[in-house]
TORDREN-544933 format. One record per residue (C-alpha): x, y, z; residue in three letters. Coordinates in steps of 0.05 Angstrom, whole numbers. Example, Ala and Ser with C-alpha at 12.3 -4.5 7.8 and 13.67 -1.06 7.14 Angstrom:
BEGIN
+--------+--------+--------+-----+
!      x !      y !      z !  aa !
+--------+--------+--------+-----+
!    246 !    -90 !    156 ! ALA !
!    273 !    -21 !    143 ! SER !
+--------+--------+--------+-----+
END
This chain:
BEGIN
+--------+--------+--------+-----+
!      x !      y !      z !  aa !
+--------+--------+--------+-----+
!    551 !    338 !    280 ! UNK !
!    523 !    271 !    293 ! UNK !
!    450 !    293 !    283 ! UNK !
!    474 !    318 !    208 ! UNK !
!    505 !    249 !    206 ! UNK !
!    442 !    212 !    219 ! UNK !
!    402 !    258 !    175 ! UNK !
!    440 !    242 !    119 ! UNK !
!    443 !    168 !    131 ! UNK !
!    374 !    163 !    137 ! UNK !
!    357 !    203 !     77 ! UNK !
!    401 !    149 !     39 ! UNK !
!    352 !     89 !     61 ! UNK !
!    288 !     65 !     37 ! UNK !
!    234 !     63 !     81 ! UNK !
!    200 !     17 !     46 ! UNK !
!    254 !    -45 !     34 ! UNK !
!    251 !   -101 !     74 ! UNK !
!    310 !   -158 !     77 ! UNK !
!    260 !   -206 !     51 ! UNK !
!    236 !   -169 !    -11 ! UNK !
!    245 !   -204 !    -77 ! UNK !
!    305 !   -173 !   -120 ! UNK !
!    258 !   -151 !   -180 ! UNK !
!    270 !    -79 !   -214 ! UNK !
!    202 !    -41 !   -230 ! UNK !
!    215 !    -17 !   -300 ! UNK !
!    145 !     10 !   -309 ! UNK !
!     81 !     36 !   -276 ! UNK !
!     25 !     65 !   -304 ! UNK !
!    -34 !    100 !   -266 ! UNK !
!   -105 !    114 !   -298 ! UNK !
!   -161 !    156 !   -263 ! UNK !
!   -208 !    145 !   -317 ! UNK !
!   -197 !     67 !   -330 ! UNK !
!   -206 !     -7 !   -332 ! UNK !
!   -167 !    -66 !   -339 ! UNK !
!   -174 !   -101 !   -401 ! UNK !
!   -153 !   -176 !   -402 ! UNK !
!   -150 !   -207 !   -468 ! UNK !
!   -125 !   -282 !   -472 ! UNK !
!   -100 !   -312 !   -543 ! UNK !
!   -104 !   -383 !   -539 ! UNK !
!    -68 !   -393 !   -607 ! UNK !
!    -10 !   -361 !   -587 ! UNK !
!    -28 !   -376 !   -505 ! UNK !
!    -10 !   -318 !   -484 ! UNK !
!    -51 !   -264 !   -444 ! UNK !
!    -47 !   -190 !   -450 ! UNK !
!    -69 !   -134 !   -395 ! UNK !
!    -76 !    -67 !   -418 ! UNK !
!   -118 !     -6 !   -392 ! UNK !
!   -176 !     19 !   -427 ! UNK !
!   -181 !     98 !   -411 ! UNK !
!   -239 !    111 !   -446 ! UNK !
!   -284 !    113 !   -375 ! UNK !
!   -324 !    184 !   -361 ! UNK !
!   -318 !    170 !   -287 ! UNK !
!   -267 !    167 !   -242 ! UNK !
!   -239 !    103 !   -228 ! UNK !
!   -162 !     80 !   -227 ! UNK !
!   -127 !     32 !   -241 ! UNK !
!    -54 !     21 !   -238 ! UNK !
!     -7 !    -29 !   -290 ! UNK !
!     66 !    -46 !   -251 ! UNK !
!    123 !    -89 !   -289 ! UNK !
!    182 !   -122 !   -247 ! UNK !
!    235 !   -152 !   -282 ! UNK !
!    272 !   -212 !   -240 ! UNK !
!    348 !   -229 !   -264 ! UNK !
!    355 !   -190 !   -323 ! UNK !
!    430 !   -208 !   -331 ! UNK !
!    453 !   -221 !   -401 ! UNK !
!    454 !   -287 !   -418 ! UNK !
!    428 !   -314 !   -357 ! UNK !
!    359 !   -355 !   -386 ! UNK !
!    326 !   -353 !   -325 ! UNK !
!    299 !   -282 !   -329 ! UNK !
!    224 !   -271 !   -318 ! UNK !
!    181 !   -213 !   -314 ! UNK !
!    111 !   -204 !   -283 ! UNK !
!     61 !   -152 !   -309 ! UNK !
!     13 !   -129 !   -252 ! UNK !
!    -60 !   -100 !   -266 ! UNK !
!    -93 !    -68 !   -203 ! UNK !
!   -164 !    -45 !   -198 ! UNK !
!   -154 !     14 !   -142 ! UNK !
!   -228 !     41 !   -159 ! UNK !
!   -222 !    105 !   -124 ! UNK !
!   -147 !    120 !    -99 ! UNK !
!   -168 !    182 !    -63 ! UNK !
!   -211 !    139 !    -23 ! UNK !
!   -169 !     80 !     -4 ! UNK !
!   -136 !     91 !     72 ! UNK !
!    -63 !     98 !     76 ! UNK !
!    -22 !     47 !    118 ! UNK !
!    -76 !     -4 !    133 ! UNK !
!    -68 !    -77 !     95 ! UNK !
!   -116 !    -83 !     27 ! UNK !
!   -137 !   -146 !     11 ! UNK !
!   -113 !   -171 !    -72 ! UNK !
!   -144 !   -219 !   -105 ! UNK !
!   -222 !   -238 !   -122 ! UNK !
!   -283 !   -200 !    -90 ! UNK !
!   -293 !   -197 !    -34 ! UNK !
!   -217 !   -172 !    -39 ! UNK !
!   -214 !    -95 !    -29 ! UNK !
!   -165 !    -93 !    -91 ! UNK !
!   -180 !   -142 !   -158 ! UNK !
!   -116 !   -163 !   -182 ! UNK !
!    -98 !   -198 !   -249 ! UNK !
!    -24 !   -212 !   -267 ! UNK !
!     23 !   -243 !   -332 ! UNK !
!     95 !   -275 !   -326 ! UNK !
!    137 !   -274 !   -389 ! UNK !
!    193 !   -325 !   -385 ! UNK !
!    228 !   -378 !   -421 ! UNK !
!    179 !   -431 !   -396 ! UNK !
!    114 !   -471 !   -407 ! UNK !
!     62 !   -418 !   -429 ! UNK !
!     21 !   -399 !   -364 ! UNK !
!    -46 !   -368 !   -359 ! UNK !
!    -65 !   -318 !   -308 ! UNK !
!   -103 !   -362 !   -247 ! UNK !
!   -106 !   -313 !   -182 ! UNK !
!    -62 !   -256 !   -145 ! UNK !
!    -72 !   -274 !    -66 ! UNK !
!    -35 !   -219 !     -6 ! UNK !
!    -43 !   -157 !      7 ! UNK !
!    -29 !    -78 !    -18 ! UNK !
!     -5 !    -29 !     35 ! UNK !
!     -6 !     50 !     12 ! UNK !
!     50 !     83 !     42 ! UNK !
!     31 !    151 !      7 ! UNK !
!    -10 !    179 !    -38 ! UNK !
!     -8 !    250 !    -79 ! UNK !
!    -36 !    282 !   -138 ! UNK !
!      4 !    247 !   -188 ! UNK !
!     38 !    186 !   -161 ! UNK !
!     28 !    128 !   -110 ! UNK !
!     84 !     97 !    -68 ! UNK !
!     61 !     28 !    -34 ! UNK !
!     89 !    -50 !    -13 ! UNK !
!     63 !   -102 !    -42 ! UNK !
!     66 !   -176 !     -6 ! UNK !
!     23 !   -223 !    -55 ! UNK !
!     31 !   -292 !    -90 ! UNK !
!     13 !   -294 !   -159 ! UNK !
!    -14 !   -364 !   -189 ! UNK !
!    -17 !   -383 !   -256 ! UNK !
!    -39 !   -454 !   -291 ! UNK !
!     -2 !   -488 !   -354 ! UNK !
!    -41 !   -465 !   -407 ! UNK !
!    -54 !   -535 !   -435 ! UNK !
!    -40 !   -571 !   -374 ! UNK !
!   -100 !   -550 !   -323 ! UNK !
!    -60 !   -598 !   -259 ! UNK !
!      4 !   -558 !   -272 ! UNK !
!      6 !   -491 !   -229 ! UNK !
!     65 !   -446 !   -213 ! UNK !
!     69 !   -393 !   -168 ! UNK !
!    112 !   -325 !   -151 ! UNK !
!    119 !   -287 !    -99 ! UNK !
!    123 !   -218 !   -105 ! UNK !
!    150 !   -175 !    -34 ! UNK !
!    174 !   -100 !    -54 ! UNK !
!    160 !    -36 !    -57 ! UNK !
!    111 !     -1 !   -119 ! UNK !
!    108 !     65 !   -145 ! UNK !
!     55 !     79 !   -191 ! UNK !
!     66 !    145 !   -229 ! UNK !
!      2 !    182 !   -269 ! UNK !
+--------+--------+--------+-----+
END
């Protein structure tokens, strides 16, 4: 009786949350094996757009993550952040073990976007780290602990930065 009781309590929790994480809601994930990130900034309208380009012959993924923070009606301090991750070949990355995010000579190159009711911000660097928890055919479950930076877009001494501490599944 009390092993069935701590089966099903365990089966209710998420191995993955932490106390700390940051109280976004992934609303999307997209996973490419034949891809690239594509980064296009518009300075007329200052805004930068990541996309993935699946027009690759080789294998190479990539994976696009969205997390929506306070989404509650009304509220007007809602943001969300757009993630683009350069995984090169999942298949080869090792499970539980700490990647590096960011710029080479990071394992993973990261590029990121935050839509919100605030100065315009251009992408400047995604700094932490990206832990695989598990890995199948079709879908990646992971944590994420990174800081994402961005620069005013017209204002090169203003920066801003969010952290980002939660769990990310990326589905293909």
């Amino acid at each position: 009786m009390v092993l069935a009781a701590a089966v099903v309590a365990c089966a209710a929790c998420d191995p993955y949350a932490r106390p700390d994480d940051t109280q976004g809601e992934q609303l999307a994930a997209r996973w490419e094996w034949h891809g690239r990130l594509a980064v296009a900034t518009d300075s007329a309208l200052t805004l930068t757009r990541i996309r993935i380009d699946s027009g690759r012959p080789e294998r190479h993924d990539v994976l696009l993550v969205r997390y929506d923070f306070d989404p509650a009606y009304g509220a007007g301090d809602e943001y969300a952040l757009t993630l683009g991750l350069d995984l090169g070949v999942a298949r080869d990355l090792p499970t539980g073990k700490p990647l590096a995010l960011g710029p080479p000579p990071a394992q993973i190159p990261a590029v990121a976007t935050v839509t919100c009711l605030c100065r315009p911000l251009r992408p400047d660097s995604v700094r932490g780290v990206l832990t695989i928890h598990q890995r199948g055919v079709r879908q990646i479950t992971a944590r994420i602990d990174a800081r994402l930076y961005f620069t005013a877009w017209h204002d090169s001494t203003v920066h801003v930065a969010y952290p980002l501490r939660q769990k990310l599944y990326g589905v293909k």
